[in-house]
C-alpha positions in Angstrom: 9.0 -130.1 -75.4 5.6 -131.5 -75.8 6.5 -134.2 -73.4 7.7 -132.1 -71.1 3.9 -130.1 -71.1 2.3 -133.0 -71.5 4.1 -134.1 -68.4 3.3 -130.9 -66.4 -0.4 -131.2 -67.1 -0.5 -134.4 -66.0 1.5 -133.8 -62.5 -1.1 -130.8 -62.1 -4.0 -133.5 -62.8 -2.2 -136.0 -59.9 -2.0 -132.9 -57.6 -6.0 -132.4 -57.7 -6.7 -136.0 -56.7 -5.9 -134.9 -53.0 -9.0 -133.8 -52.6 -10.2 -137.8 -53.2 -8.4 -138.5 -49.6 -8.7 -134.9 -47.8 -9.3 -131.6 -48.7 -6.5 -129.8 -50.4 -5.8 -126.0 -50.1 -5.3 -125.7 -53.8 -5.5 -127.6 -56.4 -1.6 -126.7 -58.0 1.7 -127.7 -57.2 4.2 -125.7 -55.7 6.9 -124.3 -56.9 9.2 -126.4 -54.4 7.9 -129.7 -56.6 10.4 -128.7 -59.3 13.6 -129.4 -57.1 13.2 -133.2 -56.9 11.7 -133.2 -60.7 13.6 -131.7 -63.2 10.9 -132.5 -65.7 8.6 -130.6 -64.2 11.5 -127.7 -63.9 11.1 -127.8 -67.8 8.0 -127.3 -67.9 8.2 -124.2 -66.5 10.4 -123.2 -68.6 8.4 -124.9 -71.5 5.5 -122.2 -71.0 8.3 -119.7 -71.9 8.5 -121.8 -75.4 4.6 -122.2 -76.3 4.1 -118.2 -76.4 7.0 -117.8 -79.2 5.3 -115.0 -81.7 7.2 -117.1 -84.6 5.5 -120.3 -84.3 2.9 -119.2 -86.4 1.9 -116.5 -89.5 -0.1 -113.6 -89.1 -0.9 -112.5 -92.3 0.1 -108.8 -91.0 0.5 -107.8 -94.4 -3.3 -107.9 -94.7 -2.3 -104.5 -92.8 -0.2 -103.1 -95.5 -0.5 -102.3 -99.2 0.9 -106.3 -99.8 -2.4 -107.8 -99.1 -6.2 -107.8 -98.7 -8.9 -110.4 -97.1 -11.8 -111.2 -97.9 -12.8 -111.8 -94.4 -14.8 -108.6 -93.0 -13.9 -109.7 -89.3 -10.2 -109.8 -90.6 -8.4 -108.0 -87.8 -5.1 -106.8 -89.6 -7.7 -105.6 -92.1 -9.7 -103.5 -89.4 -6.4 -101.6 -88.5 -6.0 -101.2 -92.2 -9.5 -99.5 -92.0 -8.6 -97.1 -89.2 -10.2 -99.2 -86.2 -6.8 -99.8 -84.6 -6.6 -98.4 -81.2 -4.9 -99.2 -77.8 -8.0 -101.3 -76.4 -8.2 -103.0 -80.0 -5.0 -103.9 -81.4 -4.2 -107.0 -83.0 -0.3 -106.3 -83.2 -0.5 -106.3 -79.6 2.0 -108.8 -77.8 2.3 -107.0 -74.2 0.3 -109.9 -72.0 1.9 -113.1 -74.0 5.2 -111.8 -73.8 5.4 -110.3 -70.4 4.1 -113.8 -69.3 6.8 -115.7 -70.8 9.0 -113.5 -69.2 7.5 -114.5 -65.6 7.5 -118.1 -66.3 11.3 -117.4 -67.3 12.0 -115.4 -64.3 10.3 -118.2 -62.3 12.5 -121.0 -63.4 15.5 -118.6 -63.5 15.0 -117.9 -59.8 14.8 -122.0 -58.6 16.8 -123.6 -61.0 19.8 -123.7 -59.3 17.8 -125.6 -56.3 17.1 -128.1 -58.9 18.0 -131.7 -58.8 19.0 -132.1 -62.4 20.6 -135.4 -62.8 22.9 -137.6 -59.8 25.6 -136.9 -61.8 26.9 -133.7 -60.3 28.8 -132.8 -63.7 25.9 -133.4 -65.6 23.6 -132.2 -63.2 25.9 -128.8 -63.5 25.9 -129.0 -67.3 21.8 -129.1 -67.2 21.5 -126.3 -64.8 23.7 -124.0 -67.4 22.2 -125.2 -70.2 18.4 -124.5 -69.0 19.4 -121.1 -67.0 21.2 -120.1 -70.5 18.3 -121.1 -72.7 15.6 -118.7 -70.3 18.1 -115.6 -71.0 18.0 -116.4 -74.6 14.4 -116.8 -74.4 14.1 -113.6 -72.4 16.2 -111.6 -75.1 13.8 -112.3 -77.6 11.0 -111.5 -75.9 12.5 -108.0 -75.4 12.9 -108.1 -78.5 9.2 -108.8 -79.8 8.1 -106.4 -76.8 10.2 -103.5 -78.1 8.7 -104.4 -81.5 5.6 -104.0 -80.5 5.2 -101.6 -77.9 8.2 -99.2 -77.8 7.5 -95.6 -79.0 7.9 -91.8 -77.8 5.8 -90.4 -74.9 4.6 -87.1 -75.0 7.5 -86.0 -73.2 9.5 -87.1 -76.2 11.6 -89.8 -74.7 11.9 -93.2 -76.4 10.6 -95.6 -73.6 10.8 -99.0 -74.3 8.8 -101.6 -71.1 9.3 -102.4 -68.1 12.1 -104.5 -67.1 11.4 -107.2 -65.1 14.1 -109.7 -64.3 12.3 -111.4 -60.5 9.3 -113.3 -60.7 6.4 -110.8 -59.6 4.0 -112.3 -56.7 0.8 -111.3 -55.3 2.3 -108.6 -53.1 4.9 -107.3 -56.0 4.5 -103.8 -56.8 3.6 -103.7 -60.6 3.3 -100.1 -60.6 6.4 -99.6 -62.5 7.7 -97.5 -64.7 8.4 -98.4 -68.5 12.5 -98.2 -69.1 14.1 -96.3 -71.8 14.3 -98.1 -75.4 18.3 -98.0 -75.1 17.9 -99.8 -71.5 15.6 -102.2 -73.0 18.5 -102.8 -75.5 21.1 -103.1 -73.4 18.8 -106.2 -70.7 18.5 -107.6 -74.3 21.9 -107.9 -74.9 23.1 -108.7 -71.2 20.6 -111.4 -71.5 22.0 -113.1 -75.0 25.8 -112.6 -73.7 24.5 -114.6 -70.8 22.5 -117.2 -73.3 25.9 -117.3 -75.4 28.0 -118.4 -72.6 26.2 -121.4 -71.8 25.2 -122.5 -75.0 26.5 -124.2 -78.0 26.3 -122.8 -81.4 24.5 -125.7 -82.8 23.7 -128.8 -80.6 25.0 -131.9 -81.3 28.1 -130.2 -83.4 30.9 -132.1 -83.1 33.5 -128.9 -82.6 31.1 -127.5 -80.1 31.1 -130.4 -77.9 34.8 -131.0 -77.6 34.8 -127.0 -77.0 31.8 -127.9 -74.2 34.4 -131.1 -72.9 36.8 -128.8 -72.1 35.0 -126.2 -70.4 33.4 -128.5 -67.9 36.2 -130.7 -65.6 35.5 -134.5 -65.7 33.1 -134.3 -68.4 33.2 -136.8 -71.2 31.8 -136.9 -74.8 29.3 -139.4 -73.2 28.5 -136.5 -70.7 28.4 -133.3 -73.3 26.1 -135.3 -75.7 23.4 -136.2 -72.7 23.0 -132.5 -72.1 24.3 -130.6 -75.4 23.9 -133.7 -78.2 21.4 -133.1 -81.3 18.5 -134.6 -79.3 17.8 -130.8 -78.3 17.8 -129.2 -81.7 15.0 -126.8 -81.7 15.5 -125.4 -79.2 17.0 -121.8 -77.9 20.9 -122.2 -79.3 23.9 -119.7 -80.2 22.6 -119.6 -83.4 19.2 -118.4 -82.5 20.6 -116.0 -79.7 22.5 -114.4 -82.4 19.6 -113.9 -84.8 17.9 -112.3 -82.5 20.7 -110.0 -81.4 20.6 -109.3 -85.8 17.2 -108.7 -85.3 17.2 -106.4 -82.7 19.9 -104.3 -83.5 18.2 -104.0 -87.1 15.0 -102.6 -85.5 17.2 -100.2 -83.0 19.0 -98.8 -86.2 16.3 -98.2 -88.2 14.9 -94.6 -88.6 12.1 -95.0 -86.2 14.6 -95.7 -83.6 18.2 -94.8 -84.4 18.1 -91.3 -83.2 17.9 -92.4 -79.4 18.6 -96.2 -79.6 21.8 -96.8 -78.9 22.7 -98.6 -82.2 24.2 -97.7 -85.3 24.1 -99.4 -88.8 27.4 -100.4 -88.3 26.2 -102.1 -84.9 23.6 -103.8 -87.1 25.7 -104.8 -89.9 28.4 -106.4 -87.4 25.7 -108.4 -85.5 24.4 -109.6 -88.6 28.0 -110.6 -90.1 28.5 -112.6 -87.0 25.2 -115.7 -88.3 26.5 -115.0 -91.6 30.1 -115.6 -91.1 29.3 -119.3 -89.7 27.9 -120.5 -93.0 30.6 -118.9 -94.9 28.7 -115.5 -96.0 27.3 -115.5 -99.3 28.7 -118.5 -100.1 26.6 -120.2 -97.8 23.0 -119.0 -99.2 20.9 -122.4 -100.4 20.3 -121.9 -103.6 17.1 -123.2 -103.2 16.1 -121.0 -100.4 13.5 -118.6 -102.4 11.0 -121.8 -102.4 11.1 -123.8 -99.5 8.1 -124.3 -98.5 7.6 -126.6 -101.6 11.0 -128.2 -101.5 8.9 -131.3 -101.3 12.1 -133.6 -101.2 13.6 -131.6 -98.6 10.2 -131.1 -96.0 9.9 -135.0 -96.8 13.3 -136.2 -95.5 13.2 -133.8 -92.6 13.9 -135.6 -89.3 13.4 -134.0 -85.3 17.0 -133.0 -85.5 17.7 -131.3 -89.1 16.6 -128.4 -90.9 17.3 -127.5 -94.3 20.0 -125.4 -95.3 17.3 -121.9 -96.1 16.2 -122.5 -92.2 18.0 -121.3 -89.1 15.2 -122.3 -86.4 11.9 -124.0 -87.1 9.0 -125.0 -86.0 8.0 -128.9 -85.7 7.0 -130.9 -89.3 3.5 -131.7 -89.1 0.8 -132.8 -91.6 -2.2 -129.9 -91.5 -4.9 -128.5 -94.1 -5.0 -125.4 -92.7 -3.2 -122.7 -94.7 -4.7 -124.5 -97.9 -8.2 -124.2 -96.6 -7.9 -121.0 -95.6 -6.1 -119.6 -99.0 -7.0 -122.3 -101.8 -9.0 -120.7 -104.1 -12.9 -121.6 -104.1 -13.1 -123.8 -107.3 -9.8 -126.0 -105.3 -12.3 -126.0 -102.1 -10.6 -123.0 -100.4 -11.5 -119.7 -98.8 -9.0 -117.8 -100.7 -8.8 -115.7 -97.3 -5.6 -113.7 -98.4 -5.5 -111.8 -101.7 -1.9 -110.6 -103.1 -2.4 -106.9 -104.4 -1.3 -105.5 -107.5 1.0 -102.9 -105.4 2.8 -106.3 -104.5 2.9 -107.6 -107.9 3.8 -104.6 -109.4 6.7 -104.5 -106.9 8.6 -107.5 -108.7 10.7 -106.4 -111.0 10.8 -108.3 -115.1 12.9 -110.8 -115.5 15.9 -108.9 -117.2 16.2 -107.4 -113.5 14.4 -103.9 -114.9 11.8 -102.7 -112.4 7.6 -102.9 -114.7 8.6 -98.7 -114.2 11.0 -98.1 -116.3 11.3 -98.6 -120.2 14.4 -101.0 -120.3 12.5 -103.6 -118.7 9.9 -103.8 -121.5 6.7 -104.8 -119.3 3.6 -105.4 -121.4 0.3 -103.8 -119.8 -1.3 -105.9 -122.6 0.6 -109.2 -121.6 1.7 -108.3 -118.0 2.8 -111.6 -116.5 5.5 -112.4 -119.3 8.9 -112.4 -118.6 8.6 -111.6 -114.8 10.5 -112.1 -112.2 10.1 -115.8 -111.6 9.3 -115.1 -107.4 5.8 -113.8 -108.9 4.9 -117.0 -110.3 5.7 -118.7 -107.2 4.2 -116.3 -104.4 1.0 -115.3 -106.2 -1.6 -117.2 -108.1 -3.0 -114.7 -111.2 -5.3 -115.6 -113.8 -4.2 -118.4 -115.8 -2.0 -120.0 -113.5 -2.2 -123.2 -112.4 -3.1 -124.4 -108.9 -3.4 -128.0 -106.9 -2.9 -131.1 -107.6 -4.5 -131.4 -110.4 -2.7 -128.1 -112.2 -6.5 -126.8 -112.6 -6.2 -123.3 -114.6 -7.3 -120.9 -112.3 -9.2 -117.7 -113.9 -9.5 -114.9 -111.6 -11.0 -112.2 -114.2 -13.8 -109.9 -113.7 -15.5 -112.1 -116.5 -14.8 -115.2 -115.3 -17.6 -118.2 -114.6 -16.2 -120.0 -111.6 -16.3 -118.6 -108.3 -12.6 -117.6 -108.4 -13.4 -114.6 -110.5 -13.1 -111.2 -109.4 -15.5 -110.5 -106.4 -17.4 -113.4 -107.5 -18.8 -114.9 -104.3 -18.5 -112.5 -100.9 -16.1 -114.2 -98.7 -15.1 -116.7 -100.7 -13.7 -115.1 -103.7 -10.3 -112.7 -105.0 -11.2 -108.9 -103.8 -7.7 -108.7 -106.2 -7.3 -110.6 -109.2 -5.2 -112.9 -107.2 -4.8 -115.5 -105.1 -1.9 -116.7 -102.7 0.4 -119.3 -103.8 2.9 -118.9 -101.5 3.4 -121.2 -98.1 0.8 -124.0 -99.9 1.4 -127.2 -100.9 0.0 -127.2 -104.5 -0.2 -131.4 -103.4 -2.9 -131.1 -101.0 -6.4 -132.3 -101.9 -9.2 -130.6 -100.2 -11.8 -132.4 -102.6 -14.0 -133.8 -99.9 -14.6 -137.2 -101.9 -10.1 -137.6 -101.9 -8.7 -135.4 -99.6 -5.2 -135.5 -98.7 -3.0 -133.4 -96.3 0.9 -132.9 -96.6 4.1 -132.1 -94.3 4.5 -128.6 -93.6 6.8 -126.5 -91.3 7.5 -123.2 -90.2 10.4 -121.5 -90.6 10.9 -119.0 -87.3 14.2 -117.2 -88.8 15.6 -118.3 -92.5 18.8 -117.2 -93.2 17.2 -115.1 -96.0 16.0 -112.3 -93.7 19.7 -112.2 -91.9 20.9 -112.1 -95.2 18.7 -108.8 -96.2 19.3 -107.7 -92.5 22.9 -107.2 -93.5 22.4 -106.0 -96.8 20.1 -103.2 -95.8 22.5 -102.4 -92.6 26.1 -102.8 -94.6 24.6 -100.4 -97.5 23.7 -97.8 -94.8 27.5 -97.9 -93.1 29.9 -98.8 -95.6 27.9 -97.8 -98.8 26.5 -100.4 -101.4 29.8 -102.2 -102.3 31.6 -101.3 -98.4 32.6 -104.5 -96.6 33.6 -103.4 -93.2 35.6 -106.4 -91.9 33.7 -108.5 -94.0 34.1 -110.6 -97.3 30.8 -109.1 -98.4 28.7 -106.4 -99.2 25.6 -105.1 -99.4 25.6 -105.4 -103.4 27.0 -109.2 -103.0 24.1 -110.1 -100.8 21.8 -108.4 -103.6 23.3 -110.2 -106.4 23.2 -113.4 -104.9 19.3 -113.2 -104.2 18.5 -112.1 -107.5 20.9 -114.7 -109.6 19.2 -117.5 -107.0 15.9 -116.7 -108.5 16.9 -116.5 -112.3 16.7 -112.6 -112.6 19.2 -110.9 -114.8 20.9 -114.1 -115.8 20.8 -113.4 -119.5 22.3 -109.3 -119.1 24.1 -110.0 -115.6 21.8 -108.0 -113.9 22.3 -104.6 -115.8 19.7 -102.8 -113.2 22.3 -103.8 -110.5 24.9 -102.8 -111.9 24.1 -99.2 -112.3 23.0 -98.6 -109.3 25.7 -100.5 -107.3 27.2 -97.3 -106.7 23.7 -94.7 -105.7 23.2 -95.6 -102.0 19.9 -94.6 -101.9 18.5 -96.3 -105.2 20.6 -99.5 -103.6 18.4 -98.9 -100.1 15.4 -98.8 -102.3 16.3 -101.5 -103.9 17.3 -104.0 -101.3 13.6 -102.8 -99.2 12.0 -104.1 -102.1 14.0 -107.6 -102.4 13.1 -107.8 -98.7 9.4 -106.9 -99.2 9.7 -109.7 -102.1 11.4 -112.5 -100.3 9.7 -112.2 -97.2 6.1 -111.8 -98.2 3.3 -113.1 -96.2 5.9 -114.4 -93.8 5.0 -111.4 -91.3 7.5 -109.0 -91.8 5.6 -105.9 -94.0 3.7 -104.5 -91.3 6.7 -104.1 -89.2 9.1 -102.9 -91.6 7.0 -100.4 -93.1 6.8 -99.0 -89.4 10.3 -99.1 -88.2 11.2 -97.5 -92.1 8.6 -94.7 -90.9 7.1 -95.4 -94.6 3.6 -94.5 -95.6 0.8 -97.2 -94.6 -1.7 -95.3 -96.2 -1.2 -96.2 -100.3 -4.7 -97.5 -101.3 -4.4 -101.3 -102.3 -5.2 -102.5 -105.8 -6.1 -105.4 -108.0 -6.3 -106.2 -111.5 -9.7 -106.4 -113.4 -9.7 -108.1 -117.0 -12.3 -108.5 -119.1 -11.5 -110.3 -122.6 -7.9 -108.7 -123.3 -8.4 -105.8 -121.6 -6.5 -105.5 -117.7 -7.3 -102.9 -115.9 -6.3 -101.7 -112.2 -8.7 -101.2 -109.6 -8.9 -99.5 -106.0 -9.7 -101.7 -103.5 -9.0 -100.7 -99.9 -8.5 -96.9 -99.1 -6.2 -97.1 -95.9 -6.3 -95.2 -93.0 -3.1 -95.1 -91.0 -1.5 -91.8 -88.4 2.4 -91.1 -88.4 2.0 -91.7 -84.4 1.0 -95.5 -85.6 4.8 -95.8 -86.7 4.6 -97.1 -82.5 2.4 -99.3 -81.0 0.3 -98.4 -77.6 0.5 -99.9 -74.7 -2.8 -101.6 -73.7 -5.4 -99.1 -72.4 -6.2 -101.3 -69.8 -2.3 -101.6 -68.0 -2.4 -97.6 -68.1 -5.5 -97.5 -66.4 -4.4 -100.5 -64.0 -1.1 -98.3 -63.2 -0.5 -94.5 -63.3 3.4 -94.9 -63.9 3.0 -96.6 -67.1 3.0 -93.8 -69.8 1.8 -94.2 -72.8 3.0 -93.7 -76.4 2.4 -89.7 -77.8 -1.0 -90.3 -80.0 -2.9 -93.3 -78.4 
């Protein structure tokens, strides 16, 4: 894919030399350039691919009582503070996803005028291939759209956007209505069935191309590899369509949603099933999943074309420095940017499987990081631990000399008591006089949150131990998570077992494995929303001094039920008098 841009840019370069030999209207190429250059046909599409909200973190949970920065100009932490409005919103996604969607419905429109090979079976294959990969693409950004930007108008219907399926031109009316949330869902899922049909589950699977042979008259393995082979892992696939058909029926469900949607929990639960079911269910869960972003053997041996078994879709392996930078802590040459909270830490549960709450788990106040869940230790750096690649003890109390200590140095120091371990390579060296970078990736969908997806949506439908027409439940989904992490291995998980049958103390419970598992992955902001769960619990830290630990306040947040939706920019409503806005903004 990064050939294909760089390709583009170039061509776009070649097209301004005309004005070297005689003056040229404009300076771009036309659309028509695509039908003799099929790489260039890509690259339209390729814009669709470089605006994927995914292909990055946002530290979102910087908005929720997870996390706080240090950084004043933090943006996540200015909606925290109440400055969150519809000209100023951070968790805005309405122009970079409305634009892949033109670039989509520009290549949708001419790529059937494209010459894609000589071949005319592979030339056919392409076409179907490319066309099938821009209504996946188009699915999910409905998806992030709705996400985003869906909500109740004052008139109380749940709108969702506008859905545009032509490429809009200079004369285009774009004074358009929004569509209803449930039409929104139902483009979303046209789009995917379309995606699914031309598409392979996995590329380069040996099952799916003899099933790809078939469909297409005269073409042979040769053929079906050229267009469908492994070379072309990464991107849009069957496997990612249905994720994102998980994901969106998951949001629609939810209680911010459900009551005019569309989609039920059983909807949700099926959809979910359907990823799960072609790694075997539970039985498929890498036991190693809970860590791997320092499976160092595993990011090491990674080629273009494989993924580890924790990782649906991913971004591409690259060496950087810039998540250690950013979240290091000082003394290890780091900003130490995002601080865990001790809501967060408090939210994982000892290691007999007990939540700190209740007396059968034994927590210490005195001693509170024995016996813990081990997922603490691995997400969150508190005082004591040991961090880089040095194992340097790392003291973050209030006494402390270094400038990790509590509130030690402004913008540079823990506002918490903690530190984020989590997504770093404890092998990177920022030490100016030996520094060293490392492979990292990022994972767009794990099979972790599909996992939870279902849990959370099989519990609602069927009940905690309810299988549907599955070989699983909620409860097994649970189970396995917690027993992959070491919790409740020496009492087989006594917590779980007595609430296996309380549907609600299950709901609570698998919202919490879900807030624990996906931290600081972008997922708290959202889910608190589409839960319709308070945003406004004042984030704290953890102050010690000698033996004495003491919780602090640290951010007081400021946060409106009509928040549970996102506005629409203030500046399309001005723009365009049919666009209504979301009741609040």
């Amino acid at each position: 894919m990064k050939k294909i841009i760089t390709i583009c840019a170039f061509a776009a370069c070649l097209a301004g030399c005309d004005d070297l030999f005689e003056p040229a209207i404009e300076n771009n190429l036309g659309l028509e350039y695509m039908y003799e250059n099929s790489q260039y046909a890509e690259g339209v599409l390729a814009n669709a691919y470089t605006r994927i909200p995914c292909a990055g973190y946002s530290f979102n949970d910087v908005g929720t009582d997870d996390a706080v920065s240090n950084d004043a100009n933090n943006n996540w932490r200015k909606i925290a503070s109440g400055m969150w409005t519809a000209s100023n919103n951070p968790a805005d996604r309405w122009t970079s996803c409305r634009s892949a969607i033109q670039y989509i419905n520009l290549f949708l429109a001419n790529a059937d005028k494209v010459k894609w090979a000589s071949d005319e079976v592979i030339a056919r294959m392409f076409c179907d291939r490319e066309k099938a990969e821009a209504y996946g693409l188009r699915a999910m950004y409905m998806y992030y759209l709705l996400e985003a930007h869906a909500g109740y108008t004052e008139d109380g219907v749940l709108m969702g956007v506008p859905i545009v399926t032509e490429p809009e031109e200079v004369g285009s009316n774009f004074n358009v209505p929004r569509n209803t949330f449930a039409e929104c869902m139902q483009a979303l899922k046209d789009d995917a069935q379309k995606a699914l049909d031309g598409l392979p589950w996995e590329y380069g699977d040996e099952a799916e191309l003899q099933r790809l042979a078939a469909k297409y008259s005269g073409a042979d393995h040769g053929k079906v590899t050229r267009v469908f082979g492994e070379g072309f892992t990464g991107r849009m696939s069957g496997k990612i369509v249905e994720a994102f058909l998980a994901k969106a029926d998951l949001l629609a469900a939810s209680p911010a949603y459900s009551e005019h949607s569309g989609v039920n929990w059983e909807a949700a639960a099926t959809s979910a099933a359907k990823v799960l079911n072609h790694i075997g269910g539970v039985s498929g869960m890498d036991p190693t999943g809970w860590t791997w972003y320092c499976n160092i053997a595993d990011i090491e041996a990674l080629s273009d074309t494989q993924s580890p078994a924790e990782i649906l879709w991913r971004g591409e392996r690259g060496k950087s420095l810039n998540l250690e930078e950013d979240n290091f802590p000082p003394t290890l040459y780091g900003n130490g940017r995002i601080n865990p909270t001790q809501n967060l830490v408090d939210a994982f549960p000892m290691l007999n499987g007990y939540p700190v709450s209740v007396t059968e788990g034994k927590y210490d106040p005195t001693n509170p990081y024995a016996n813990r869940d081990p997922r603490m230790a691995a997400y969150v750096l508190y005082n004591g631990s040991k961090a880089g690649s040095g194992d340097a003890v790392i003291t973050t109390a209030a006494d402390g000399t270094s400038n990790d200590a509590l509130n030690k140095v402004n913008a540079k120091s823990t506002r918490t008591g903690y530190y984020l371990r989590k997504l770093l390579r404890q092998d990177v060296n920022l030490d100016p006089n030996a520094r060293s970078d490392q492979y990292h990736y990022t994972p767009r969908i794990r099979y972790t949150e599909i996992f939870l997806a279902y849990a959370e949506a099989a519990n609602q439908a069927y009940g905690p131990q309810g299988k549907g027409s599955n070989s699983y439940s909620a409860y097994d989904v649970v189970k396995a998570l917690r027993q992959r992490a070491g919790i409740g291995l020496d009492n087989g998980d006594a917590y779980l077992e007595s609430i296996k049958g309380d549907k609600e103390k299950m709901a609570e419970l698998i919202r919490n494995e879900r807030r624990l598992e996906l931290c600081f992955e972008g997922f708290r902001f959202w889910d608190l929303r589409r839960w319709k769960s308070s945003l406004t619990e004042t984030t704290k830290g953890m102050s010690i001094s000698g033996t004495s630990h003491t919780p602090i306040e640290v951010d007081k947040r400021s946060f409106s039920d009509y928040m549970y939706y996102g506005p629409i920019p203030y500046s399309e409503v001005l723009k365009y008098s049919e666009l209504k806005q979301n009741k609040g903004w």
